[in-house]
C-alpha positions, 0 to 999 in steps of 0.5 A: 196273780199266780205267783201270790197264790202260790205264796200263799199256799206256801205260807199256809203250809208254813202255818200248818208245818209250825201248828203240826210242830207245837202239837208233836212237841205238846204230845211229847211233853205230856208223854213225859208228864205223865210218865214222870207222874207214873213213876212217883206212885210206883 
């Protein structure tokens, strides 16, 4: 019984690791966005 709770856990913490991961990766591309964007009214 342990041992599934702990698997969960870790598929949690998966889940959580790869949504941490597309919102760095969002973060990123609208930095880069908006810096492209930026640049075309300099």
């Amino acid at each position: 019984m342990a041992s599934l709770r702990g698997q969960g856990g870790i598929q949690q913490l998966l889940a959580v690791d790869q949504e941490a991961r597309h919102i760095v990766n969002a973060a990123k591309n609208g930095e880069k966005v908006a810096s492209s964007l930026a640049s075309k009214f300099d």
